[in-house]
N, C-alpha and C positions, 0 to 999 in steps of 0.2 A: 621308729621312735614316735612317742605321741606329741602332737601339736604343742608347739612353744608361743609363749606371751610376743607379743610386738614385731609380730608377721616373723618370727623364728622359727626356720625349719633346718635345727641342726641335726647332724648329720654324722656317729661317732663310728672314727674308723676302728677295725678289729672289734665287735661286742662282745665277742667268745672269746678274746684274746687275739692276739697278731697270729699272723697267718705267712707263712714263707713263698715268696716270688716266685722259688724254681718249681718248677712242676714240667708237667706234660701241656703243649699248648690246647688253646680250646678249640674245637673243635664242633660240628655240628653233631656228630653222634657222642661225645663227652657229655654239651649242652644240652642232648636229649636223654641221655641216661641220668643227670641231675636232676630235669624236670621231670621223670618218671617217678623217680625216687621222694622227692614234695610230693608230687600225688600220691604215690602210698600212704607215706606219712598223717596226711591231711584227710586222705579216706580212713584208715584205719581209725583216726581220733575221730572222725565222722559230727563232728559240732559237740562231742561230748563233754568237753574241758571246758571250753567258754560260752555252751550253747551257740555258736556259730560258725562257720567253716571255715578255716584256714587256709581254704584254698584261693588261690588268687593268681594274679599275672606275677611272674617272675623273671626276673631278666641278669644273665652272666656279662662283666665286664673284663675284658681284660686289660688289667691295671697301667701297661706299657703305651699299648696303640688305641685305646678309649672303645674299638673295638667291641658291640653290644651284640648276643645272640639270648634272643628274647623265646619264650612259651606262648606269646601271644599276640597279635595287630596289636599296635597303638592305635588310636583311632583320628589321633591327625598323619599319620600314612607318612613318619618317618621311618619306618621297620619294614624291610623289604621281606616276603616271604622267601621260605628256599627249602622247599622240603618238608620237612616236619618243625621247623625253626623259624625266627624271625630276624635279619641280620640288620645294623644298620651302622652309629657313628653317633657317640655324644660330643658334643660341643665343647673345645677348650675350658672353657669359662664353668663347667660343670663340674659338682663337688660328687668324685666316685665313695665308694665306703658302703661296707655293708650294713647296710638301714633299709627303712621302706621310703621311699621317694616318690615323690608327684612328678609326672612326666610324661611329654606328650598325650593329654586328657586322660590320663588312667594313674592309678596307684600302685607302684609294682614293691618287691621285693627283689632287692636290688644287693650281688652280694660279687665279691669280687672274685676273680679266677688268679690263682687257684685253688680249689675248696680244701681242707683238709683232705688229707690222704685215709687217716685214721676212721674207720666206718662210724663209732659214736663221736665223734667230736664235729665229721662231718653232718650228721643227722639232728645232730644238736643246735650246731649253726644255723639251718633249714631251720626248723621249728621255731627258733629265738626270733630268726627277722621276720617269719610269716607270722609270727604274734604282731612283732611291729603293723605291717599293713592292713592286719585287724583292728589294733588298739583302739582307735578313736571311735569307732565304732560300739564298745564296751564300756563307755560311761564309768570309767574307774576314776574316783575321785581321788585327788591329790591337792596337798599345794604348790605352791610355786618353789622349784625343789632350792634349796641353798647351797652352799659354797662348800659345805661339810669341811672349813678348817680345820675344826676339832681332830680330825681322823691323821692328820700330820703331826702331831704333838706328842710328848712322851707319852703320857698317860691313854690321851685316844689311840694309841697305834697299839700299846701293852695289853687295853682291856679288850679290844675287838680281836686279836689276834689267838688271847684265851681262848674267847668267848667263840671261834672257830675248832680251838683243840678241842673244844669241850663239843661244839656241836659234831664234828668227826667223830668220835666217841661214842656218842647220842646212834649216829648213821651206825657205824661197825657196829653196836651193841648187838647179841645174840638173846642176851635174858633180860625180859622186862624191866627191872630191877636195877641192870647198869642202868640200861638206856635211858628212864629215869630219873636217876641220880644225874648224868652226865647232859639231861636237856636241864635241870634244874640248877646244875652249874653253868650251862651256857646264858638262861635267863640272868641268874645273878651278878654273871660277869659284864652283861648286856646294863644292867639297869646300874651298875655300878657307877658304867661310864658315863648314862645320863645324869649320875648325881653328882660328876666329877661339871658336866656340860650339859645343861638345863634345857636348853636348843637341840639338843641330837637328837633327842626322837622323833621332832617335825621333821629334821633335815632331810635325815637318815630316810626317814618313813617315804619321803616325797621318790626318791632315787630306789627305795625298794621293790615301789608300787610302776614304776615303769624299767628299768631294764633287771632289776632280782624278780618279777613275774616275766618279764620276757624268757630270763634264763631258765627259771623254772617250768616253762611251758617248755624249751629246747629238752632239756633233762627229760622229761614227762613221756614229751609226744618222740622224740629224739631215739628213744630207749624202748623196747618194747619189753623186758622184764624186771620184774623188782631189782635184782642185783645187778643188772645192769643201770640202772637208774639210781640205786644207791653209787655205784661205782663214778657214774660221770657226776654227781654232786662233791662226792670225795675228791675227784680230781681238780673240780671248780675250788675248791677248798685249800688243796696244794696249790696251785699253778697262781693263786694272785700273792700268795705271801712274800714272793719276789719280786714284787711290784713298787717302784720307785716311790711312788705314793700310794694311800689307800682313799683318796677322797672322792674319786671317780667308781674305781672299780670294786669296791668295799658289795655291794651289792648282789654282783654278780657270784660271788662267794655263799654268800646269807640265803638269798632268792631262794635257790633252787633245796637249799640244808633242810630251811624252816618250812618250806614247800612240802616235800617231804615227810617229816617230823608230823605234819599238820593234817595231812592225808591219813596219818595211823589215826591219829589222834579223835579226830574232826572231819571225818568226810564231808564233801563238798561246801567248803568253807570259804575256798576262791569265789561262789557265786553269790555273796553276801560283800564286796567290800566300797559300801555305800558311805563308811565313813571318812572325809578327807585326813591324809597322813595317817591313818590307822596302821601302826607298823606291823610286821609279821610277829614278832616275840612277846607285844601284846597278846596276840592274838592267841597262840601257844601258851601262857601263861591264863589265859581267862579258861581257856579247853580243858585243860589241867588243874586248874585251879592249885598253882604255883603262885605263892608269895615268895620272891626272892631273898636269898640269903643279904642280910649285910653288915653283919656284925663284921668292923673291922680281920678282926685275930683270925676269924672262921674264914674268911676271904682270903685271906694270903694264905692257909693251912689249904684251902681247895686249889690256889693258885698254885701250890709246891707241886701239886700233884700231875700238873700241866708242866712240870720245867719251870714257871713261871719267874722263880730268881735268875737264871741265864739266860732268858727272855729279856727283863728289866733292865738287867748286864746291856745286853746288847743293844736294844734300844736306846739306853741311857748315852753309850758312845754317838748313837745317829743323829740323838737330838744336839748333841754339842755339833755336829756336820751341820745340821738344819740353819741353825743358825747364824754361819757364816753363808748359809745361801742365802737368809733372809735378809743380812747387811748388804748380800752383792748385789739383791738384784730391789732393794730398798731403791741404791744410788740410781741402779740402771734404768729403772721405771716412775720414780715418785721426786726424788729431790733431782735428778738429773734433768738433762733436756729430752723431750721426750716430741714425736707423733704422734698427736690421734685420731686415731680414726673413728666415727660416729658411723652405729649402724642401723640399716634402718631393716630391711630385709635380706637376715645373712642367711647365707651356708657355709657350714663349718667343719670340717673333716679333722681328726684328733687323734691321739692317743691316748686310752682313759686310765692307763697305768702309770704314767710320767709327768701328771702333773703336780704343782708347787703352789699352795697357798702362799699366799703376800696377807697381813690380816691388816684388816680396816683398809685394803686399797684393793684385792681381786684373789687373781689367780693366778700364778706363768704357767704357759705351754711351753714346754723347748721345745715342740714344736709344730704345726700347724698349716692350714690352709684353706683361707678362706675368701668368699665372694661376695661383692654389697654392689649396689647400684652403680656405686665407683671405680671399681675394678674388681683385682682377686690380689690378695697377699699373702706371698708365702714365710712360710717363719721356719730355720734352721736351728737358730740359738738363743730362743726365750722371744716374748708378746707376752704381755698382762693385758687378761680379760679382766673386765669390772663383774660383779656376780651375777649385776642386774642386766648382763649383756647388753648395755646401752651404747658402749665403747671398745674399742682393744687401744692398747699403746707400745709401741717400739722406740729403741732410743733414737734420736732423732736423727737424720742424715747431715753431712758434713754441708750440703745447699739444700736448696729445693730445683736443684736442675736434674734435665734427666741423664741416664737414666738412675730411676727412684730407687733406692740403696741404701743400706746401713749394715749394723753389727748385725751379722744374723737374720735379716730378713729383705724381701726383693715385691716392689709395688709394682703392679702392673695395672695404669690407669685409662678408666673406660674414657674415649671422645668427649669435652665438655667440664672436665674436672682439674686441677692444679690443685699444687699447695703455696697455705698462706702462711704468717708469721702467726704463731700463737700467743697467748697472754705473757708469759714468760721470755723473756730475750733467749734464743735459743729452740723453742718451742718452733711446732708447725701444727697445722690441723689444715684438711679436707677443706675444699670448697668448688660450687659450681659453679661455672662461669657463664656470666649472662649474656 
């Protein structure tokens, strides 16, 4: 992932989606046929996609015993060699997740064991996080991404979910002609929802421009034929519709579609994106020279054609769900007694399919893990992050004695730190001790 504001280097666990515990354990000839397989990948694209190599240190965890077998020395000489491998031991206090991570003086690609079984979803994975430990590197301009509310709401869950059937459509198309027709319905579906939420195309744009180009380089480099690479976009396209939320993983879906779409259209158009928030469906819409549809009557007649009334159906019921979760976890985090915790340099390991705007006050995880100068906290059942990640809050503990416990989540406090009373009777917040 590329560098965050106010020494943020979060950390999101599954980027490609979750991944399942059981497998084959790791192994040093496993770990070396994975790193063989990055090197293919990253020689075959040869610096061609981002004009730079993707090749880098790469390191397998395994998620139970912390367990690291590494492709290469660290260079403060916690990675012992053994073979053709490097083995060694992350630290408790260290957030695992497949990202790219700074770690003992190098920047690896850091991904967790066990890798998919599946050979493209495997090669996808690969590709996605060696983007990550490229990224910064590539001056891709963004803003500060936001909170993507919108994307939880009836309306934002209805239009972007179209605006997927349409872009699937777009991919499957055989005669010019659909395909077409069915990017110029994804466009309109797309621009609907900016007129429904006047903010989504910043938001949006910010979150496309860092993990929907990660995915889309996994797809890319991940794939070595057209249809195979149409195929793993199609599957990105299925696999988040099931997604508890879309404000996270909205992206990952779009990235790799409009990616894609953009290559017929627009050869090398990824090496151009100098404008901050510049989203991809602009970008398709200028190459095209698409004005979007948006004559009400014409929209819902394009929407019929998607299913879109037993869409709305269904939506319509989740949003009346939403909103008994908005009242529960209102009390839980805002009018209730709450802890919180100030951050100053976290790491944050997540799931980006399950989370829950709160609006005008953050985010819930249900659940989470993460690490600040003051300890590490784990969260089982809901934490609201503020958007500007300056804080998280859990409801408050029954004392402030140890050990640190509440509904749902468990403090584990670094030497030097307690809790105080906070402004609210009830309340607590962080402090160092002098």
């Amino acid at each position: 992932m590329r560098p965050w504001p106010l020494s943020l280097a979060a950390l999101m666990l599954g980027a490609v989606g979750p991944v399942s515990a059981d497998g084959p354990a790791l192994s040093d000839v496993a770990a070396g046929a994975v790193f063989e397989e990055a090197e293919a990948l990253c020689q075959a694209d040869n610096g061609r996609l981002w004009g730079a190599s993707l090749c880098g240190p790469m390191m397998l965890v395994d998620r139970t015993s912390r367990r690291v077998t590494a492709s290469h020395a660290d260079a403060q000489g916690r990675l012992q060699v053994r073979g053709k491998v490097f083995v060694g031991q992350l630290p408790p206090d260290a957030i695992i997740a497949n990202t790219a991570v700074e770690w003992s003086g190098a920047r690896w690609t850091q991904l967790l064991w066990p890798l998919p079984q599946d050979e493209s979803r495997r090669r996808t994975l690969l590709a996605h996080e060696m983007f990550h430990r490229l990224q910064p590197a590539l001056s891709i301009e963004t803003s500060a991404e936001g909170g993507n509310e919108h994307l939880d709401t009836l309306e934002g869950r209805y239009w972007l979910q179209l605006e997927w059937r349409a872009l699937a459509a777009a991919l499957s198309a055989t005669d010019p002609g659909a395909q077409r027709n069915a990017m110029n319905d994804a466009l309109a579906f797309r621009a609907e929802r900016y007129r429904h939420f006047p903010a989504a195309a910043r938001d949006e744009a910010a979150l496309e421009l860092n993990e929907g180009l990660a995915e889309y380089t996994g797809v890319l480099v991940g794939n070595s034929t057209r249809a195979a690479r149409i195929e793993a976009a199609l599957h990105d396209l299925r696999a988040h519709v099931g997604d508890r939320s879309f404000v996270r993983s909205f992206a990952y879906a779009t990235g790799p579609a409009y990616g894609l779409l953009l290559d017929q259209v627009a050869p090398g158009w990824h090496r151009n994106l100098v404008h901050p928030a510049r989203d991809l469906g602009s970008l398709l819409a200028e190459r095209t020279h698409t004005t979007p549809l948006t004559d009400e009557a014409a929209l819902l007649t394009t929407a019929a054609r998607y299913d879109g009334p037993a869409l709305r159906e269904t939506e319509v019921q989740r949003e009346q769900q939403r909103l008994a979760h908005l009242e529960r976890n209102q009390a839980r985090f805002v009018t209730g007694p709450v802890l919180r915790l100030d951050l100053r340099s976290v790491r944050i390991q997540f799931d980006p399919g399950n989370m829950q705007p709160l609006p005008g006050s953050g985010t819930v995880y249900p659940t989470m893990r993460l690490s600040d100068v003051w300890g590490t906290l784990t969260v089982t059942d809901g934490a609201l992050m503020q958007n500007d990640w300056k804080a998280v809050f859990v409801q408050a503990p029954a004392s402030g004695e140890l050990p640190l416990q509440g509904h749902g989540w468990a403090l584990s406090l670094a030497p030097g730190w307690s809790l105080a009373s906070g402004a609210r009777r009830g309340d607590y917040v962080l402090q160092a001790q002098p």
